[in-house]
N, C-alpha and C positions, 0 to 999 in steps of 0.2 A: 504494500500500500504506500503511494507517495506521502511523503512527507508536507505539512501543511507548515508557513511560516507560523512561530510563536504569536499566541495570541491575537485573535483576529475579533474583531469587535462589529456585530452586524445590529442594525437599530431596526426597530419598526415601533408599532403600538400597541401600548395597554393593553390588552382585553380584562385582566384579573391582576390584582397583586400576588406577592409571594415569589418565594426565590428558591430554585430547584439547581441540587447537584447532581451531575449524574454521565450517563455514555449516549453520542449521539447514536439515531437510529434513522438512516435515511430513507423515507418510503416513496417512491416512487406509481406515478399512478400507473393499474395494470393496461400492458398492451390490449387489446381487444382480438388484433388478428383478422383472420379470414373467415368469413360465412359463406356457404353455396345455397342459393333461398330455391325456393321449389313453389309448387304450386300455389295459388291463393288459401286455400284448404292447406296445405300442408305450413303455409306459413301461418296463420292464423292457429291451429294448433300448438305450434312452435312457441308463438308470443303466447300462448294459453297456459303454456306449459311455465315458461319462463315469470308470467306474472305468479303463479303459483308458489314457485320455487321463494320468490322475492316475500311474498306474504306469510311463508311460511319462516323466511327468517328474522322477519321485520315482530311476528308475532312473540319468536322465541327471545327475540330482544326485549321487546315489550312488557314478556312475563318476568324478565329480573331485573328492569327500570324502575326508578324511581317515581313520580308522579310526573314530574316535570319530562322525564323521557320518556317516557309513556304517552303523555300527551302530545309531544312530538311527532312519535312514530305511529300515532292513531291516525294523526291526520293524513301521514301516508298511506297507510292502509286501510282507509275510508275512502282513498282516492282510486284504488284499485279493486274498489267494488262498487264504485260508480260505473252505471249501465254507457249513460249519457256519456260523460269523456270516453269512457272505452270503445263505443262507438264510434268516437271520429279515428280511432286508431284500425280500428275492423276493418274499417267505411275506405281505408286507402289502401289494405294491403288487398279487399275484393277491386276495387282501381289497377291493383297491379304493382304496385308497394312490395320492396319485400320486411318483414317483420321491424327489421331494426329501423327502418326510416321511419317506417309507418309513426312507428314508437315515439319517434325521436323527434319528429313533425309534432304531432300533439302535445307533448311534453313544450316542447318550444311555445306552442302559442298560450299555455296553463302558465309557462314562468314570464312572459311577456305579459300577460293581461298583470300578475302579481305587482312586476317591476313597475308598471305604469303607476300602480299606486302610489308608490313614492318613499310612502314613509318607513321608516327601520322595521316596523311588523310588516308588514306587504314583502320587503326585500328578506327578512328570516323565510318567510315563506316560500319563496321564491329559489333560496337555498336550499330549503327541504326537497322542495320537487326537484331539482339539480340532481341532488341526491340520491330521489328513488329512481330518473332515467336513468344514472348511471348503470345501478343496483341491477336493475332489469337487465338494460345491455349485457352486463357483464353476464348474467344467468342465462339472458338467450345463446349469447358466444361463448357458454361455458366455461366461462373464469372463475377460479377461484378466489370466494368473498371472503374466506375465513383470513381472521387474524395473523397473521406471516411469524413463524417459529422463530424467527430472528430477535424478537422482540427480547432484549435484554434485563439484567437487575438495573433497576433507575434509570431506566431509558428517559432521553428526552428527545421528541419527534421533530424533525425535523422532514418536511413536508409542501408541496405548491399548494394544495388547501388539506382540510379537514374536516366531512361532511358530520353531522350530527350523527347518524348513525355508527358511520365508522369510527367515532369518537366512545360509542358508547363498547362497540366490539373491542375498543383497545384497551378502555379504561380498567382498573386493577393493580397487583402488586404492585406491579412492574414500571409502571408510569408515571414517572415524577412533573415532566411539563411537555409543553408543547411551542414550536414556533413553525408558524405557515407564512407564505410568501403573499398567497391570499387574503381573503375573509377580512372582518369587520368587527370592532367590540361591541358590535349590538348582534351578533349573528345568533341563532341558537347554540352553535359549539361555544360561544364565548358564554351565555346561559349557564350553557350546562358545567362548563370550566368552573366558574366564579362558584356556583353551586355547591360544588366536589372541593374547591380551594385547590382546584390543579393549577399552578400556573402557566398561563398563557399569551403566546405574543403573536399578532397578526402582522400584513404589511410589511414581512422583514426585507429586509434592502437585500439582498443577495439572489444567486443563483446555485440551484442544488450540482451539487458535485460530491460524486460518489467516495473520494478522498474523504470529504466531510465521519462519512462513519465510522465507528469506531474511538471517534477523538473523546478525548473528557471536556466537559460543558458546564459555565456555570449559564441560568439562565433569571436573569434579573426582570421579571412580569412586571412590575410595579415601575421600573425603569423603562421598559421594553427595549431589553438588549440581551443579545446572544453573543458569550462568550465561548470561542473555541479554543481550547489548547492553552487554557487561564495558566498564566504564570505565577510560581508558587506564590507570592504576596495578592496575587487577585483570588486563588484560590483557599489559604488564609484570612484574609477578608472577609469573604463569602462565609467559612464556615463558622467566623467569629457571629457573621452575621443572624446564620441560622440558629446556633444557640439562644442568643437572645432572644429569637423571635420562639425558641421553645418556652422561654422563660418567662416571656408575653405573657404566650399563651397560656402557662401554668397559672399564672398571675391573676386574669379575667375572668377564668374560669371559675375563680373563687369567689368572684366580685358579682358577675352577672343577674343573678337572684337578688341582689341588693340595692335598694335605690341608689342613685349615684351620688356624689360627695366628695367637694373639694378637699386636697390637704388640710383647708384651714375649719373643715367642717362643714362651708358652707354648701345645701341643697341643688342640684341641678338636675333641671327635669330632662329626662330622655325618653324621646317618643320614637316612633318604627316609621318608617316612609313606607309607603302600600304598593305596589302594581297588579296584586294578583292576588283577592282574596287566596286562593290555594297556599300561598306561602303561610298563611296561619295556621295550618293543620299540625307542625311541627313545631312551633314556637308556641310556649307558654305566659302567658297574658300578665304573669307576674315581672317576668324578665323586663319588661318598661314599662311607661308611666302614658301609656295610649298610644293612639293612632295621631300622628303630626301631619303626617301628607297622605292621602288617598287618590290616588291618581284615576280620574274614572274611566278613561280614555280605552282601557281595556272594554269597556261597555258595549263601544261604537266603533266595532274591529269589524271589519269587513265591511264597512259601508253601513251598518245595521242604526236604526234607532229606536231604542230600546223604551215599551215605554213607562207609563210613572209605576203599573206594578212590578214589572220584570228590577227597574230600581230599585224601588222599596226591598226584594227582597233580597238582594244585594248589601244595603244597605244595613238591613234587619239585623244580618248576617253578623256586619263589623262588630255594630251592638253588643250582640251577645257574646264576643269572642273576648271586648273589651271588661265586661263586669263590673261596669258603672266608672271605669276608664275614659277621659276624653277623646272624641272620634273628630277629627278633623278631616273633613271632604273637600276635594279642589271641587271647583263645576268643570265644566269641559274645557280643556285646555286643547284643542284643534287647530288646525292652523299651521304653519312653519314647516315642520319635519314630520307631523302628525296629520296629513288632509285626511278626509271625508268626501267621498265622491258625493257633489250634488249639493252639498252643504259649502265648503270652502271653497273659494273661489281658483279658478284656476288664470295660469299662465303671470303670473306675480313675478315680478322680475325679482325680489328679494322676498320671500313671503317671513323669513325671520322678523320682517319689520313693516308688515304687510296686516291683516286682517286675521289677525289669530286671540285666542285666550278668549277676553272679556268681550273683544271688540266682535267677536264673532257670538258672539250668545245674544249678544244687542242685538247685530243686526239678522236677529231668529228669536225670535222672543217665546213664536210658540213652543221651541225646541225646549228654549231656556226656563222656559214657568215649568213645562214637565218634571224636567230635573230638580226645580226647586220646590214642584207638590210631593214629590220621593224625599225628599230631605225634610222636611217639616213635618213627612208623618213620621219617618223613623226619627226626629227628635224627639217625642211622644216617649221614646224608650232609654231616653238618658240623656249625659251630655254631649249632642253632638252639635256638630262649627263647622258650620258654611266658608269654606275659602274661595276669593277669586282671583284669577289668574291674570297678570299682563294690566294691571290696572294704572293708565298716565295723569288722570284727571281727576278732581275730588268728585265732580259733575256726574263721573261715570259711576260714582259707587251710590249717588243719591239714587239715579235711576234703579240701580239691582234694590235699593231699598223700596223703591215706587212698586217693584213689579213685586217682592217677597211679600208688600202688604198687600198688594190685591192677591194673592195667591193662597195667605193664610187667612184671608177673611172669603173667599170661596170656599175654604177646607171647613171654618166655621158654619160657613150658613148651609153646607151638606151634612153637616155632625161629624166629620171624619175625627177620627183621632190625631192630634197635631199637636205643636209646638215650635213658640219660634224660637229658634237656633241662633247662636249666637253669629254676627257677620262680619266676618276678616279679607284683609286681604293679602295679596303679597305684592312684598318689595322688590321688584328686577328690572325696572323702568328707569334709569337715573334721574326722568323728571319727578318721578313720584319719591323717589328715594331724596332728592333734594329738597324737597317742600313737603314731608308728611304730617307736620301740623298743621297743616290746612285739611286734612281727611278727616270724616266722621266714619269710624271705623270700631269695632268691638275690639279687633285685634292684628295687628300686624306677623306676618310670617317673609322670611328674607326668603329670597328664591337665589341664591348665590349663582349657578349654574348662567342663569341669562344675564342678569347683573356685570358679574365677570368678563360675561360675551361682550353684549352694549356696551360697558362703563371703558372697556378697551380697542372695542372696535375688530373685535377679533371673531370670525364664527369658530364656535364650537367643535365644528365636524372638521376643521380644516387643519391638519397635521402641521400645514406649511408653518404656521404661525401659532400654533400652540404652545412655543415659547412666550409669546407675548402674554398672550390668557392666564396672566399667572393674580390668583386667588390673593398671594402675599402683597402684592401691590402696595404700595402706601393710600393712594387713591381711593380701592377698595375697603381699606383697612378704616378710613377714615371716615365715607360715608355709612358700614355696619354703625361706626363709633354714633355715628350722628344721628342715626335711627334710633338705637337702642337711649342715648340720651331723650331725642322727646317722648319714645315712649312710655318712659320715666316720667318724665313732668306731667304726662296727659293721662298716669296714672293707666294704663291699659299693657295688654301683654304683649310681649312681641320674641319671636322664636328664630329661628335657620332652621329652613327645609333642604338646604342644596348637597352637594355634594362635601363642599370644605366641612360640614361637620361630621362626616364619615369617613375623615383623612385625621388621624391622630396626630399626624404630624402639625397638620393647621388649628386642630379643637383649641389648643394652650392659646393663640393668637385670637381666639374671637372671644374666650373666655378674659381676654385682655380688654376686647371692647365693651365686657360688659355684661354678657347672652346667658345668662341665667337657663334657655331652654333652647334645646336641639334637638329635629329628630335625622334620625340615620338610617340605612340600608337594615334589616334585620340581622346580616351577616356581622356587621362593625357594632353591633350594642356590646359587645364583651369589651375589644378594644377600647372604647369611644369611653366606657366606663374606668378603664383601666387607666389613660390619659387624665380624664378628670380628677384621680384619685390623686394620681402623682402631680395636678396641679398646685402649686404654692405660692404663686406668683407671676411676675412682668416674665413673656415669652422672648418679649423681645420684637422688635421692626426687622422688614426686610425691605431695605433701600433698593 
């Protein structure tokens, strides 16, 4: 095997944090080869048989998945007992089609109509189906899908992508992290990575070459950088590194059940950020202090609009999970990276700064009362708080107030059961974040994630310049400072829902400005705990 120079350094993105040692393992996607197609009848058969094969593996994946991959690979296998789509694949090979096109045509235009939608769920989707044509092909061409015996102690993958499924067939001892040339940290493998705490890096700058295997790897996820043939002070490093980070974790695990607590004693509220009722089925309702963010947006997936009952018992649901816990619901946050066929407008040259969040529920009001008759009757069941999204003008939140009274005085004068909730907004506008004592507002929530974007002029999704989007900013640092001061004077609550409160490294810095309340990822409440404990003081600036 060639020899690779010392130490070679490949970057890409994020998908998960966590930092894996280990041997690389280069996988290569399988050749396909040659097929001889045959009759209409015999190829139809063939694809019959091949779909078969696929559903039979996809099931046996299924049966020792977790929920989350389970729910993945259902929707694959819901697609392959769809009459309708499989008929346009029949419909070409009796044309004269042989199986594999046939296949491969339909499949095309299923991840084309996906991608059109736009937003990170449409484009996960889109990958799944990637996934099952491959699947298929390979079962029509007779390839072997199983797991490749190479697979070493502490493998780290190295790979052009990483479909969900094949993710789930790798996952095990043996698999400490993954880095792909491909894929996206919204993809489902990055889902399913963050899930497991496998570390994971997308995007990586290089090109696969077989020399690569075999080498020793450190892989820095939280960094997003692969290190090949770490020289012994980087690999020292590293394993100073993972100690600690066992040490962490010894640490949180103690903490987690407990409310949280400054060094100095003082209280800090820690709530859960939501995307997916489902993720509460394994989290325990003592572990924090409510629901801070509810993202409802999962509601209105696929185009759908769901309505005040299919809400309500969504909503019901948080309720009860919380135990007389505060539930904080965003309303639809649409728009930007999230469309709605039909509802948000299309062809927006910038839609990040376009007709999204608030501004989009205004101009749909009957959408919007729906979701606020859901919400005022499960207030009926505890404390639940109305957030709204993207909000620039005080004007705008009078209006949400105009339509919440006519909505609970309809609910009144039919005898529903209701209650009015209390009504917040969030902070990620820097006009609204500069003037928020001019808001009539219950409560303020920072939305750091868009904040960060705007206040620096930086998009989100854009790798080029996500040095610039940095959270430590003085800028940034200054306006949290200025929130949280009037929402002191004004006597009212005010929280972070974003990201920087589910980076332990930034918690010590905001708990500088002030922030008494954070909610985080469910994954980071041990962490997030552990940070606040060891808080005792000034973090510090970062110029």
């Amino acid at each position: 095997m060639a020899d690779l120079p010392s130490e070679r350094v490949f970057t890409g993105l994020s998908a998960t944090g966590g930092l894996a040692l280990g041997t690389i393992v280069v996988e290569k996607a399988a050749a396909l080869g040659d097929r001889q197609a045959g009759s209409p009848g015999q190829e139809r058969r063939a694809l019959d048989a091949a779909i078969a094969r696929a559903k039979g593996e996809i099931g046996a994946l299924a049966a020792k998945a977790d929920d989350l991959g389970a729910e993945i690979l259902e929707f694959q296998s819901a697609l392959l007992e769809d009459d309708d789509f499989l008929g346009l694949a029949f419909a070409r090979i009796t044309g004269g089609d042989p199986a594999q096109e046939a296949w491969s045509a339909a499949l095309d235009g299923e991840v084309a109509q996906y991608r059109a939608g736009g937003d990170d769920y449409f484009k996960a989707r889109a990958e799944d189906l990637l996934d099952l044509k491959a699947r298929v092909l390979r079962s029509l061409f007779g390839t072997d899908t199983k797991a490749p015996a190479r697979m070493v102690k502490d493998t780290i993958l190295l790979a052009v992508d990483l479909t969900p499924s094949r993710f789930l067939e790798l996952e095990g001892p043996f698999l400490r992290g993954a880095a792909i040339l491909g894929g996206s940290p919204t993809s489902h493998v990055a889902i399913l990575a963050r899930a497991r705490g496998i570390p994971l890096v997308v995007g990586l700058d290089t090109k696969l070459d077989k020399a690569m295997a075999g080498q020793h790897a450190v892989l820095d996820a939280k960094a997003g950088s692969l290190t090949i043939a770490p020289s012994s002070a980087t690999l020292a490093t590293a394993k100073d590194r993972l100690d600690s980070i066992a040490a962490d974790t010894r640490a949180w695990e103690e903490l987690i059940a407990r409310p949280a607590v400054m060094g100095d004693g003082t209280p800090v509220q820690v709530s859960i950020n939501l995307d997916d009722p489902a993720i509460l089925d394994n989290l325990p309702p003592a572990h924090c202090d409510g629901i801070g963010l509810t993202r409802t947006e999962f509601l209105f997936r696929g185009g759908r609009l769901p309505d005040e009952d299919a809400q309500f018992k969504v909503y019901r649901r948080l309720m009860a999970w919380a135990e007389g816990r505060p539930v904080t619901i965003r309303t639809l946050d649409a728009g930007g990276d999230k469309p709605i066929a039909g509802v948000t407008p299309s062809g927006e040259a910038n839609p990040f700064l376009g007709v999204r969040g608030l501004r989009l529920s205004l101009r749909h009001p009957e959408i919007f009362a729906v979701q606020l008759r859901a919400l005022a009757r499960a207030a009926a069941l505890g404390p639940l708080k109305i957030m709204v999204p993207m909000v620039t003008l005080p004007g705008e939140m009078d209006q949400v107030r105009a339509i919440l009274d006519l909505v609970l005085a309809d609910l009144a004068k039919a005898g529903t059961d209701h209650a009015r909730p209390a009504l917040g907004m969030m902070i990620e506008v820097p006009a609204a974040a500069l003037c928020t004592e001019y808001f009539e507002t219950d409560f303020f929530s920072i939305g750091s994630n868009d904040l960060v974007q705007y206040l620096t002029a930086c998009a989100r999704d854009n790798a080029a310049v996500a040095p610039l989007a940095d959270p430590r900013n003085p800028a940034v640092l200054e306006l949290i400072r200025r929130c949280v001061a009037v929402a002191r004077a004004k006597g009212i609550e005010i929280g972070l829902c974003g990201d920087m409160a589910s980076d332990p490294e930034l918690l010590p810095l905001l708990l500088d400005c002030g922030l008494r309340s954070i909610s985080v990822s469910p994954a980071q409440l041990g962490p997030a705990k552990l940070a606040i404990h060891r808080y005792s003081g000034k973090a510090g600036r970062h110029g």
